[in-house]
Each structure stands twice: as C-alpha cells, then as structure tokens.
VOPAGU-2260 file (C-alpha; in pm, 1 decimal, decimal comma):
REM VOPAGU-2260
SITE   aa  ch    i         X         Y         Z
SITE  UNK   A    0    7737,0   10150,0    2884,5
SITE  UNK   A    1    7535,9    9828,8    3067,6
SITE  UNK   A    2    7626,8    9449,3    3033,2
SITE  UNK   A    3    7334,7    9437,3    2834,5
SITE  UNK   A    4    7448,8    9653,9    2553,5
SITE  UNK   A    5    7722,3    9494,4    2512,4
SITE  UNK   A    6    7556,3    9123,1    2487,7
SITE  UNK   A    7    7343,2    9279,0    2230,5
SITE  UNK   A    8    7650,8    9311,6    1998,9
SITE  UNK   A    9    7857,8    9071,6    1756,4
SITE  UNK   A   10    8145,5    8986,4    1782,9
SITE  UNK   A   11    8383,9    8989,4    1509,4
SITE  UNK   A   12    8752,7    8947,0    1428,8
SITE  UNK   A   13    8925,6    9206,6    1218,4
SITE  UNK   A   14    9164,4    8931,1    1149,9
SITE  UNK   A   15    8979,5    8722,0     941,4
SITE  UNK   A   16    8613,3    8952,4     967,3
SITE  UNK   A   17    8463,0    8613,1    1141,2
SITE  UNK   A   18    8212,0    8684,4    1412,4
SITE  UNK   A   19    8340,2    8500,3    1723,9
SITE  UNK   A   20    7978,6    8468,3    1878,3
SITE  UNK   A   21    7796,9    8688,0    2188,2
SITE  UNK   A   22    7886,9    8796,8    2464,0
SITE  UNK   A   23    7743,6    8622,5    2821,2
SITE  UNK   A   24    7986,6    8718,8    3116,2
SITE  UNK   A   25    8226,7    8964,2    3201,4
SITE  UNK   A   26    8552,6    8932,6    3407,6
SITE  UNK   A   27    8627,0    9266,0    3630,3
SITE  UNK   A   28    8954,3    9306,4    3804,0
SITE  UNK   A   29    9007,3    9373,0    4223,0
SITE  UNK   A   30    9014,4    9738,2    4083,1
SITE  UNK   A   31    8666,9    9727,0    3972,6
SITE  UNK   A   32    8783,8    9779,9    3606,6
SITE  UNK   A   33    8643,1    9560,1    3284,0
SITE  UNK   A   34    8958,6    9294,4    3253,8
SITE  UNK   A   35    8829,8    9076,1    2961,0
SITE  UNK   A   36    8483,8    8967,5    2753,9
SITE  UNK   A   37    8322,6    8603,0    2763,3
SITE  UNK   A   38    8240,2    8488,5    2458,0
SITE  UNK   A   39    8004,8    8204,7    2322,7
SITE  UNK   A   40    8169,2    8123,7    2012,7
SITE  UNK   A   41    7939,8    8072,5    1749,5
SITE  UNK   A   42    7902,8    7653,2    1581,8
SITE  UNK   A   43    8166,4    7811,6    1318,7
SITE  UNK   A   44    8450,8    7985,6    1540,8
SITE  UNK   A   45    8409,6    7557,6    1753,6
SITE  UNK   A   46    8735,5    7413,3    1628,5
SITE  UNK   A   47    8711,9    7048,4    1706,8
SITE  UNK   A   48    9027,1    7051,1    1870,6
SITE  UNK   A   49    8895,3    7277,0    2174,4
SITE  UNK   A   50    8641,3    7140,9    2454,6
SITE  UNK   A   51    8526,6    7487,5    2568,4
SITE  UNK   A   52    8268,4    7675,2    2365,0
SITE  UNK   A   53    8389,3    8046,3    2530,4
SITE  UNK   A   54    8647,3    8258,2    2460,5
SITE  UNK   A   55    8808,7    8523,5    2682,1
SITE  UNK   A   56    8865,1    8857,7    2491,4
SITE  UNK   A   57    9131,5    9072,7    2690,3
SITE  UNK   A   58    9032,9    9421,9    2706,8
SITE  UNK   A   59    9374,2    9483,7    2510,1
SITE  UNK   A   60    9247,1    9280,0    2273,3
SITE  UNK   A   61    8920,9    9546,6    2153,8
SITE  UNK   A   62    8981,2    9749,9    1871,9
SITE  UNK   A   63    8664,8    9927,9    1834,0
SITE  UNK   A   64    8314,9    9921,4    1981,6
SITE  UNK   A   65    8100,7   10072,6    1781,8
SITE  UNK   A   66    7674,6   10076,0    1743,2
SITE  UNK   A   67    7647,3    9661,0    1640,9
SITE  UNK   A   68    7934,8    9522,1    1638,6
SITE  UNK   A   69    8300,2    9449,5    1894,4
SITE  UNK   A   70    8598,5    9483,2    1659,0
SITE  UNK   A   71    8857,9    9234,0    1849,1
SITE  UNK   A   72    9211,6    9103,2    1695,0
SITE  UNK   A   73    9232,3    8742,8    1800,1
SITE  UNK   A   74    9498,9    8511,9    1683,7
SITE  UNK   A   75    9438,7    8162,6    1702,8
C-alpha cells in the first residue's frame, strides 16, 4: 500500500465514530517500519484548548484499515 492510499482515507475514531481528519505525513522508525500517522484534524476534532491542528496516530493505535476509512481508538 502507497502514502497516497492511505491520504485518500478518513479517519475515524471507534471511540466516539468522529472522523479525526486526513492523513498528510508519516513518521517511519530507524528500522524502516511505519511508527505512527499525521493527522490534520478536521475544524470539529480542533479543541480550543490545543494550538496544533495534527495528531499523531501510533501504529498501536489502528484498529482496522479497510477500503475508505482508518479505524483508530484515540482517547482524549
């Protein structure tokens, strides 16, 4: 699977079934192995308490990746 399948998918927590936003960068490890997602949260997932509009996803943190959507449990 490419980068750019991946950015083509939403985002969404199975926690509350919000969609977090897309995805624009990926962190890889000294290993060469996919360590976590960059996310651009969406103008719903901004809490006006954070300054950053990403969110890092840890690859633990994926439930499923299916066709359209990322399944990811995030608690915040």
């Amino acid at each position: 699977m490419r980068l750019s399948d991946l950015q083509n998918k939403d985002v969404v927590n199975v926690i509350d079934g919000k969609r977090v936003g897309n995805i624009i960068d990926v962190n890889i490890d000294f290993e060469g192995k996919l360590d976590s997602l960059i996310v651009e949260k969406t103008k719903f997932f901004i809490s006006m308490f954070s300054t950053s509009n990403e969110v890092e996803i840890r690859w633990a943190q994926i439930e499923k990746i299916g066709e359209d959507v990322i399944l990811v449990k995030l608690v915040l």
